[in-house]
C-alpha positions in Angstrom: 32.4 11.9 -26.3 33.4 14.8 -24.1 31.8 15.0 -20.7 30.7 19.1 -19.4 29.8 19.5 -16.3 25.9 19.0 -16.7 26.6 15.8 -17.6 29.0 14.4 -15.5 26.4 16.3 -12.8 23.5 14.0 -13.9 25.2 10.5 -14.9 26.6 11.2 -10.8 22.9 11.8 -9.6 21.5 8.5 -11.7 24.3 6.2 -10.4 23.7 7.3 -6.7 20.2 7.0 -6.9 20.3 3.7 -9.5 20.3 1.0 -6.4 17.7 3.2 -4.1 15.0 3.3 -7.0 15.5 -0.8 -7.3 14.9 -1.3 -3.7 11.4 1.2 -4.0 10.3 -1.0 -6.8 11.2 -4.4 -5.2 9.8 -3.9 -2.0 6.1 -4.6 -2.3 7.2 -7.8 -4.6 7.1 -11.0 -2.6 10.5 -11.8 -1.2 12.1 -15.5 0.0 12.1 -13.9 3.1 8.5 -13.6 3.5 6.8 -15.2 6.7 4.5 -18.2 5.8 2.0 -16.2 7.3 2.3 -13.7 4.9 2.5 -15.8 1.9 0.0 -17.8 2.7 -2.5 -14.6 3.4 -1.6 -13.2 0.3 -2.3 -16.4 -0.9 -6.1 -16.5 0.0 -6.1 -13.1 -0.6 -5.5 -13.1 -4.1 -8.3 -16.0 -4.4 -10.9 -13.9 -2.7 -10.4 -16.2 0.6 -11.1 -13.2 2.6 -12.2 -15.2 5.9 -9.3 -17.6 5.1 -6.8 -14.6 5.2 -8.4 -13.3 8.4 -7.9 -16.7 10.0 -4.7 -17.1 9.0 -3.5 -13.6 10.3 -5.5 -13.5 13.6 -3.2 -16.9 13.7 -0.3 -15.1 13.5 -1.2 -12.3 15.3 2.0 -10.6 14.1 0.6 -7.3 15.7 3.6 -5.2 15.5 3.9 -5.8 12.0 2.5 -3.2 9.7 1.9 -5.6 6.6 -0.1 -7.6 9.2 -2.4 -5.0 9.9 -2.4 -3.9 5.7 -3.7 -7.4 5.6 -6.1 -7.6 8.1 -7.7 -4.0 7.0 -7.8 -5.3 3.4 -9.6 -8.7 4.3 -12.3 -7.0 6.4 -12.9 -4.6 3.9 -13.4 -7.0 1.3 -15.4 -9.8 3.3 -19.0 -10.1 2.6 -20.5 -7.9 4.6 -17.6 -6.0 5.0 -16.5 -4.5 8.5 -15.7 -1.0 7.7 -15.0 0.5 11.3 -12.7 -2.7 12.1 -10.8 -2.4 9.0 -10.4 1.1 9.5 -8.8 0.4 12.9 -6.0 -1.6 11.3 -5.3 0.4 8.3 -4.6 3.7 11.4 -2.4 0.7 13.1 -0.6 -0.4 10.3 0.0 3.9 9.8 1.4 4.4 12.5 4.1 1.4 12.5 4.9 2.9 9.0 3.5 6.2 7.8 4.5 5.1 4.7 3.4 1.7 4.1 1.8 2.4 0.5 -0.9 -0.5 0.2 -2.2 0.6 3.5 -2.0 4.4 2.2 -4.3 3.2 -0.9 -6.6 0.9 0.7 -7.3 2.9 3.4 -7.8 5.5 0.6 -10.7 3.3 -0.9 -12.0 3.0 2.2 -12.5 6.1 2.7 -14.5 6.7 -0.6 -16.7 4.1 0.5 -17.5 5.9 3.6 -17.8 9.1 1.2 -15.1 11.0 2.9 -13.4 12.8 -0.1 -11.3 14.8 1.3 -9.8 12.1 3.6 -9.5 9.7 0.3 -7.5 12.7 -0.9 -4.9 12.8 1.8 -4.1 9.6 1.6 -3.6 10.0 -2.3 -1.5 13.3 -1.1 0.9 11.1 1.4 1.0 8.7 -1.2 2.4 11.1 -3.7 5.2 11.7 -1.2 6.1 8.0 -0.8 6.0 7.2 -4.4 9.0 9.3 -5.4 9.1 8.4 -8.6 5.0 7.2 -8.8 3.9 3.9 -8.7 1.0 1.8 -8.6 -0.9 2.2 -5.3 -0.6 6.3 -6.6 -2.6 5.5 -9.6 -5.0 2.7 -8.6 -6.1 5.3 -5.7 -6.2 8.3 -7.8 -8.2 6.2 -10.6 -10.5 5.2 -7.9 -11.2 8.6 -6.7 -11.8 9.8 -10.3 -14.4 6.9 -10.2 -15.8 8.3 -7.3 -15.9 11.7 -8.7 -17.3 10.6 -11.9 -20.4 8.9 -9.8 -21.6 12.3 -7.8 
């Protein structure tokens, strides 16, 4: 096979982006070098344990930590009755230690489509668009849910 300069141009680009794209994927997947604390708030999470999770983070109290905060917005969203302005508070927090943190970027999405703010849910999905390079799940569970929302005005 004889290699012009197109492709010897693009099999370059692929190989220098190759390991980068892997990292994007891999890095909302649970890792061995998870804190318990995380683990174990994911955990509860993921069984609807909502005031377990919150206990387990405020026990932590790993402030600084912008998965932390991720965590704490999402649990106080989805406790019954759910705390909207304090959830909102950590999902800004958890912004600001990583502007690009893209659970917090959806979820604080959704939570602003409960609050009806539209245009705010949109943002979020725009910001999200710039961290998701090549798209990826947060992009498209927040953009379903604010098709939802559409569909229900």
């Amino acid at each position: 096979m004889k290699w012009n300069f197109a492709s010897k141009l693009l099999a370059s680009i692929l190989l220098a982006i190759a390991p980068w794209v892997v990292s994007l994927a891999a890095d909302s997947a649970p890792t061995k070098s998870d804190p318990a604390w995380l683990t174990d708030a994911r955990a509860s999470i993921k069984s609807n344990s909502y005031e377990q999770a919150l206990k387990q983070l405020q026990s932590a109290n790993e402030v600084n930590s912008a998965d932390w905060n991720n965590l704490m917005g999402y649990s106080l969203r989805k406790k019954q009755p759910p705390d909207l302005a304090s959830s909102e508070k950590y999902y800004q927090a958890a912004l600001k230690i990583d502007p690009s943190h893209r659970s917090a970027l959806e979820y604080y999405g959704e939570l602003l489509l409960m609050k009806k703010d539209l245009p705010g849910a949109e943002a979020m999905l725009a910001r999200l668009d710039k961290a998701c390079l090549f798209g990826c799940e947060e992009y498209s569970d927040l953009k379903a849910s604010i098709a939802k929302y559409q569909g229900k005005k």
